[in-house]
N, C-alpha and C positions, 0 to 999 in steps of 0.2 A: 758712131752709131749711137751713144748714148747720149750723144749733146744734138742729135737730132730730135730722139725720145723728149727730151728736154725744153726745146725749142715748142716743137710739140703741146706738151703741157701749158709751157708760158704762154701759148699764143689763147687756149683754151680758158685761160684763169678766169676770164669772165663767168663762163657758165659754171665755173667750180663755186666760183664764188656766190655768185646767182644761187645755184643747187643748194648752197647753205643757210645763206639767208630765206630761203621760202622753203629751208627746210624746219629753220628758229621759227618762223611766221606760223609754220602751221604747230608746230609745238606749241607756240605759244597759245594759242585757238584752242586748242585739244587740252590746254593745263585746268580748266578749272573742272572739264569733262571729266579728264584722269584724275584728277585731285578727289572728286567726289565720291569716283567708281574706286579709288584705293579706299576712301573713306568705309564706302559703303562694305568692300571685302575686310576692311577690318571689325566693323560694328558684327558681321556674320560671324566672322570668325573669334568674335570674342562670344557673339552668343553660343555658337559651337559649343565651345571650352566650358563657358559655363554651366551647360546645361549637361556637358560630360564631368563636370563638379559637382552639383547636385546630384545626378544621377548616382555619383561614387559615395556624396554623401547618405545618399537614400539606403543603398546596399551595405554601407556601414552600421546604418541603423537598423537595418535589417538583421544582419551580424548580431550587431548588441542585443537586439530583443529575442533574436533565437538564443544567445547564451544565456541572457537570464532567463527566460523562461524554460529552457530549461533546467537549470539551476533549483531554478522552485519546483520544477516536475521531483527532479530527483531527493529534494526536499521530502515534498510529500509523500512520493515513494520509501522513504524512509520514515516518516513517522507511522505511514500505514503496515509498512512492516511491521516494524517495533510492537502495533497496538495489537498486531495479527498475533506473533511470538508472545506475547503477554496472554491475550486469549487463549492460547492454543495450550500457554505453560499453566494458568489460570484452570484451566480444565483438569488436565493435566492432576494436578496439585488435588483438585477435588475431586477427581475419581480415586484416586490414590487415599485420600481422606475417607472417603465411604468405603470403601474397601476394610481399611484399617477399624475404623468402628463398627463394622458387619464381624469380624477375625473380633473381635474385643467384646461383642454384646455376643458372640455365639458362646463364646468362654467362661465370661462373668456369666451368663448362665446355665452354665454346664456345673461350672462349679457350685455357685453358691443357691440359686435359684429351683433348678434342677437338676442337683447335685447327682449322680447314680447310685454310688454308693452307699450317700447320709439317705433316699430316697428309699434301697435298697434295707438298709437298716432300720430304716421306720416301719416300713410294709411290716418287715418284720417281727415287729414289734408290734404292730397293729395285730398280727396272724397272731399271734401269741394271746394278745388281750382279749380278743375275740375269739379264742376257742376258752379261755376263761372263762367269758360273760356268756357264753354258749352252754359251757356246763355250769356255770351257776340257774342260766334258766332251765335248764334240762330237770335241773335238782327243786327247781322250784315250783317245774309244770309237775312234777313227779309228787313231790310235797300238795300240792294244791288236788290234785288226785285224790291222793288221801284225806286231806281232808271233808273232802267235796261228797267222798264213798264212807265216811264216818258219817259224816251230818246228815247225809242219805238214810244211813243206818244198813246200808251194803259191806260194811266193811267185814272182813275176815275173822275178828276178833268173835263176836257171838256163837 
């Protein structure tokens, strides 16, 4: 049975052989077609990659620019702080100042200015001088009477 099979084949070897060679022929026909159309999927497919390489490098730089920029945000977030907390202590410091020389100028002149006491003691002393000079005038409008009722010639004496 199997050297029939055989027999078989050998008798057919022509068209085996036929079938190969016009199967070389047509390959051969078809190679510089194929050669091109490989050519051509590889030229695509390296622009593919490329352009998925730029692409990656674009997003890198993207990357890079969002972190330095923010970087400088938070930069200047921080000196704007800083300049805020300096104003804010800056204020701060000078209400504190006007306070303290208001407490300071209301003292210094309590004491020595408008002292109560030394103020108190003057009056005083004033009230004193001027019931003085009050009964010196008393004694002098009294004095001037008389003599005013002499010269007159009203006076009590005749």
């Amino acid at each position: 049975m199997a050297g029939l099979l055989f027999i078989d084949h050998w008798e057919g070897r022509g068209v085996v052989v036929e079938n190969v060679f016009e199967a070389a022929r047509e390959a051969e026909l078809n190679r510089q077609r194929e050669y091109d159309a490989a050519l051509h999927i590889q030229a695509v497919m390296r622009g593919v990659r490329l352009r998925q390489f730029i692409k990656y490098l674009h997003m890198c730089a993207i990357r890079i620019q969002m972190a330095w920029r923010g970087y400088l945000g938070r930069i200047e977030y921080h000196k704007k702080l800083a300049a805020k907390v300096e104003e804010r202590q800056l204020n701060y410091y000078h209400t504190m100042a006007t306070k303290i020389k208001k407490v300071w100028k209301g003292h210094y002149i309590r004491k020595n200015v408008y002292d109560y006491y030394a103020m108190k003691k003057y009056l005083g002393a004033l009230e004193e001088k001027n019931a003085i000079v009050r009964a010196r005038l008393a004694e002098y409008e009294e004095e001037m009477k008389r003599r005013e009722e002499l010269e007159n010639g009203t006076g009590s004496f005749r």
